[in-house]
Backbone as numpy.savetxt, mean C-alpha at the origin, in Angstrom:
# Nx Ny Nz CAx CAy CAz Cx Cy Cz
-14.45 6.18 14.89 -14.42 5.13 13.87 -13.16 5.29 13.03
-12.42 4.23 12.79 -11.48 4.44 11.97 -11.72 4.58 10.70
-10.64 5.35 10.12 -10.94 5.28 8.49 -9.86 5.84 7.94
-9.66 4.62 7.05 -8.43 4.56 6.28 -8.08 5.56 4.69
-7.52 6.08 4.51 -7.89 7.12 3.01 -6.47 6.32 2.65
-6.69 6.20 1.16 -5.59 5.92 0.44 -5.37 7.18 -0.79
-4.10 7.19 -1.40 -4.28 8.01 -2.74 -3.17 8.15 -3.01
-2.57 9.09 -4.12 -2.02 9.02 -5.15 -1.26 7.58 -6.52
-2.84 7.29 -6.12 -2.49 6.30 -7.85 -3.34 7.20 -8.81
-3.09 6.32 -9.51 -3.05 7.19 -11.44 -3.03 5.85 -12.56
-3.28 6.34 -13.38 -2.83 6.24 -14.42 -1.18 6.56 -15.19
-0.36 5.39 -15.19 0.80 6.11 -15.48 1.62 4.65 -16.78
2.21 4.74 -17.54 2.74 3.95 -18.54 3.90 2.74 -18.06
3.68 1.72 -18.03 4.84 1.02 -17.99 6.27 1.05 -17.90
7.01 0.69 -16.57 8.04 1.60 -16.17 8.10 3.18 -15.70
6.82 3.16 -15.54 6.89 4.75 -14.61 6.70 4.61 -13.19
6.78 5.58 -12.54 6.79 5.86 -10.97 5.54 6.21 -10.59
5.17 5.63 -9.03 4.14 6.41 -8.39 4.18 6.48 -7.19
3.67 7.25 -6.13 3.67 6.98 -4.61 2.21 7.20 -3.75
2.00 5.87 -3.60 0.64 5.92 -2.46 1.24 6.62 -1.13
-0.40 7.07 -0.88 0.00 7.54 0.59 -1.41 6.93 1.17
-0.94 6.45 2.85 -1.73 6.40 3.19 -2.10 7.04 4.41
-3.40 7.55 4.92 -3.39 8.27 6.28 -4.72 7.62 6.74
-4.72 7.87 8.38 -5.87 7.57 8.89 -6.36 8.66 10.07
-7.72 8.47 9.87 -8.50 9.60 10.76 -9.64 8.49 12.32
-9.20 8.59 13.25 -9.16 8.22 13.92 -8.44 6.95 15.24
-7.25 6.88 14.25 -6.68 5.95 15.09 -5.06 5.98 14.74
-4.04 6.03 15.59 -2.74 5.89 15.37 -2.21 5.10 14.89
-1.21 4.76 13.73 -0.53 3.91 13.74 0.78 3.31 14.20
0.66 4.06 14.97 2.14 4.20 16.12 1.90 2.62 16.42
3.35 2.05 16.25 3.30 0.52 17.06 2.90 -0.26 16.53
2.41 -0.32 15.03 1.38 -1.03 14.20 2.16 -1.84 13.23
2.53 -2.97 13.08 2.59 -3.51 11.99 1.66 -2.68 10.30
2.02 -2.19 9.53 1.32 -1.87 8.29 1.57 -3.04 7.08
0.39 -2.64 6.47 0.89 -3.07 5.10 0.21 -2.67 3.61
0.63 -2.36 2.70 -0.22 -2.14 1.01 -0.71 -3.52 0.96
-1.75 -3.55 0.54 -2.61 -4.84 -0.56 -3.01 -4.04 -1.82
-3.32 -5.47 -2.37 -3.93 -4.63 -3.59 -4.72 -6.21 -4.30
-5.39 -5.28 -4.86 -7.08 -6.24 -5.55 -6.94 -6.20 -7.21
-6.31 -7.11 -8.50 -6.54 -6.95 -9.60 -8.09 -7.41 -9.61
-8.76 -6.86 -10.62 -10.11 -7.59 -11.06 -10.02 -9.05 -11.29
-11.15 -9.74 -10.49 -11.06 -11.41 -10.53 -9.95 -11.90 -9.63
-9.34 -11.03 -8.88 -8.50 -11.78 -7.80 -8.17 -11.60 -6.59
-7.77 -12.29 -5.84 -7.96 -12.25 -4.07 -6.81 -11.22 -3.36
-7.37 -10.12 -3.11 -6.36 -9.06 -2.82 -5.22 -9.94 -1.72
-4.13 -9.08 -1.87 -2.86 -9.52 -1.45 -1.61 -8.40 -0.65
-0.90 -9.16 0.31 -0.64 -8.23 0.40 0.63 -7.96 -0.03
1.47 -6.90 -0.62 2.51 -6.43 -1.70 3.76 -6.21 -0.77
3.49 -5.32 0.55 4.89 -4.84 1.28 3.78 -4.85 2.41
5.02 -4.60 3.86 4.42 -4.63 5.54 5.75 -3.72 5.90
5.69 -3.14 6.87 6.94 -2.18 7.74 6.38 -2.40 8.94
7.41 -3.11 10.13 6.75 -2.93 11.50 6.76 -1.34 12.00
7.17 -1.48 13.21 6.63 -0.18 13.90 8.44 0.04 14.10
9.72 -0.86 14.51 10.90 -0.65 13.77 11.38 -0.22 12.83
10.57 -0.40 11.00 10.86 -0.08 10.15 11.46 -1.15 9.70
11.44 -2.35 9.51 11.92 -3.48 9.20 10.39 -3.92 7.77
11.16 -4.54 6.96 9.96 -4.29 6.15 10.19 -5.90 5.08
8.62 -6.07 4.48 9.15 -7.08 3.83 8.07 -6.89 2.90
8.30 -7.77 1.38 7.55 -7.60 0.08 7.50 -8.99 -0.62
6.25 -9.13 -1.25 5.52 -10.08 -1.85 7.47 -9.94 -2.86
7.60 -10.79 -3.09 8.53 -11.76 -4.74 8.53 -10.42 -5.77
7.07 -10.76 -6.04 6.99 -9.68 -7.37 7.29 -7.76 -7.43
7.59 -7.79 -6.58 7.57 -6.11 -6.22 9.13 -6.09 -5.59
9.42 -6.26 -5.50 11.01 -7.03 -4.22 12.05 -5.94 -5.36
12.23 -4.76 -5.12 13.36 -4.10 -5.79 12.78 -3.30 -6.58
11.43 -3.20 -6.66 10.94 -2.28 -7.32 9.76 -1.27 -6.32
9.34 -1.86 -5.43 8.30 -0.82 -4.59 9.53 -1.15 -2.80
9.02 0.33 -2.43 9.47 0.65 -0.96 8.61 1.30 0.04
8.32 0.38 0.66 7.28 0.81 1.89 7.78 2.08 2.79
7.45 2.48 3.55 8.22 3.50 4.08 6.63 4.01 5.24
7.37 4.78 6.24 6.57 5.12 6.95 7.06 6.69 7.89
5.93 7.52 7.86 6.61 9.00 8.47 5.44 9.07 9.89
6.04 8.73 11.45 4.92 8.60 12.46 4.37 9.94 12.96
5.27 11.20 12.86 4.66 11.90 12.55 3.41 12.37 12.05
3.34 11.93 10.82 2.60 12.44 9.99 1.50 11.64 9.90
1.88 10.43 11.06 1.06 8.79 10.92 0.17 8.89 9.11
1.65 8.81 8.79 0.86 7.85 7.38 1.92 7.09 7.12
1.67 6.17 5.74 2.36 5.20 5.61 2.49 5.25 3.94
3.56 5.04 3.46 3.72 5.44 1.81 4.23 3.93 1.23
3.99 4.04 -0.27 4.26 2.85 -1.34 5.20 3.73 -2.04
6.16 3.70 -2.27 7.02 4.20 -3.97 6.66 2.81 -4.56
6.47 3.28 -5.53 6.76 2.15 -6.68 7.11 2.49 -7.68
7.89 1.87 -8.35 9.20 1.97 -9.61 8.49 1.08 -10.40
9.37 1.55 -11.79 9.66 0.33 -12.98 8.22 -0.48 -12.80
7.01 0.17 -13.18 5.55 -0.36 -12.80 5.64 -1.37 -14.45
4.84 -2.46 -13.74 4.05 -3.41 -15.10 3.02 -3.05 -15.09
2.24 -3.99 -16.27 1.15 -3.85 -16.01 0.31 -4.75 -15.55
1.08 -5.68 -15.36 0.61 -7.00 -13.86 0.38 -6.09 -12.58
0.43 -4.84 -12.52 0.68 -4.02 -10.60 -0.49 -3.49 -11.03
-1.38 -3.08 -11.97 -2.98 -2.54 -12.40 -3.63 -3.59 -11.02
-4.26 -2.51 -10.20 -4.91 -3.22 -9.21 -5.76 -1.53 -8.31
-6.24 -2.26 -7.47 -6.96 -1.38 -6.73 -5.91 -0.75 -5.35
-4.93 -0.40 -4.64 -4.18 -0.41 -3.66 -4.57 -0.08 -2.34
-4.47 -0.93 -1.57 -5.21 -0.48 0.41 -4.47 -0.67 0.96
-4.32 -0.09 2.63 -3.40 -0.52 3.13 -4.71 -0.48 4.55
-3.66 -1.14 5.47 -4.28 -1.92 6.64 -3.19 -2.36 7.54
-3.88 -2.81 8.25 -2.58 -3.54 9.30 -2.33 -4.71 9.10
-0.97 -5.29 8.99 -0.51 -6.48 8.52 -0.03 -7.39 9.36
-0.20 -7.50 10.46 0.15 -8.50 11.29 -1.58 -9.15 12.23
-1.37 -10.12 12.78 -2.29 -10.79 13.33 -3.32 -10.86 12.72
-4.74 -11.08 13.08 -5.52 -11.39 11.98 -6.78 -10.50 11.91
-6.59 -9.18 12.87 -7.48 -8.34 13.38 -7.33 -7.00 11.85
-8.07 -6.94 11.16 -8.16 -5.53 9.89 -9.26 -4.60 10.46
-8.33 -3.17 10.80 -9.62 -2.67 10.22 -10.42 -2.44 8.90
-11.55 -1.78 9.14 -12.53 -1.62 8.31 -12.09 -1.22 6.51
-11.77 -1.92 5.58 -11.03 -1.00 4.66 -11.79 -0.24 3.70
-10.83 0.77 3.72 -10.90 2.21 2.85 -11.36 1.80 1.78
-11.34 3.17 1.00 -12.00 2.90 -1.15 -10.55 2.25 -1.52
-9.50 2.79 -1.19 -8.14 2.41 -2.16 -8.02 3.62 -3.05
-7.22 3.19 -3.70 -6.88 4.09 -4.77 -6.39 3.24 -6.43
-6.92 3.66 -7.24 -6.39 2.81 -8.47 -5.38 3.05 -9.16
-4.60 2.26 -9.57 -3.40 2.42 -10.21 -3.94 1.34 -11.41
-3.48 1.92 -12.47 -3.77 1.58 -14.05 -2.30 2.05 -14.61
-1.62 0.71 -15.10 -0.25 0.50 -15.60 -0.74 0.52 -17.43
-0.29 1.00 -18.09 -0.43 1.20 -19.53 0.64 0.51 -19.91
0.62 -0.71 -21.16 1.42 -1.47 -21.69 2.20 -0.66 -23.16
């Protein structure tokens, strides 16, 4: 069964740094389109950044110069930096596969809480 773990969000102040990681226990992501989403309360999770299996990568408008997807296949996980945080980015963060219309099962996430 697949299963997705997300983590390192926090709590951190406006304009600070953080880096999700994501890993999975049962299935490779070798070859995979990825991507971060993320869920504010009252709204339809979305997705933020994608990296194919090239490393070619692309990001929602709002994040565009401030978060960097990145991916180590090795280690098959898949990471978020994110910079210069608002507190519009306070959301729940998942990641999944971002291409076609097939998700697996998703993880808890991890929360990130931006302080104004």
């Amino acid at each position: 069964q697949v299963r997705l773990v997300e983590s390192g969000g926090g709590l951190v102040q406006a304009g600070g740094s953080l880096r999700l990681s994501c890993a999975s226990s049962g299935i490779s992501f070798i070859g995979k389109t990825m991507g971060w989403y993320r869920q504010a309360p009252g709204k339809q999770r979305e997705l933020v950044a994608s990296i194919t299996s090239g490393g070619s990568t692309n990001y929602t408008d709002s994040v565009k110069g401030r978060f960097t997807i990145s991916r180590d296949t090795a280690k098959n996980t898949v990471y978020l930096q994110m910079s210069s945080l608002k507190a519009e980015d306070t959301a729940v963060y998942f990641c999944n596969l971002a291409s076609g219309w097939y998700r697996w099962s998703w993880g808890q996430g991890t929360q990130v809480t931006v302080s104004s």
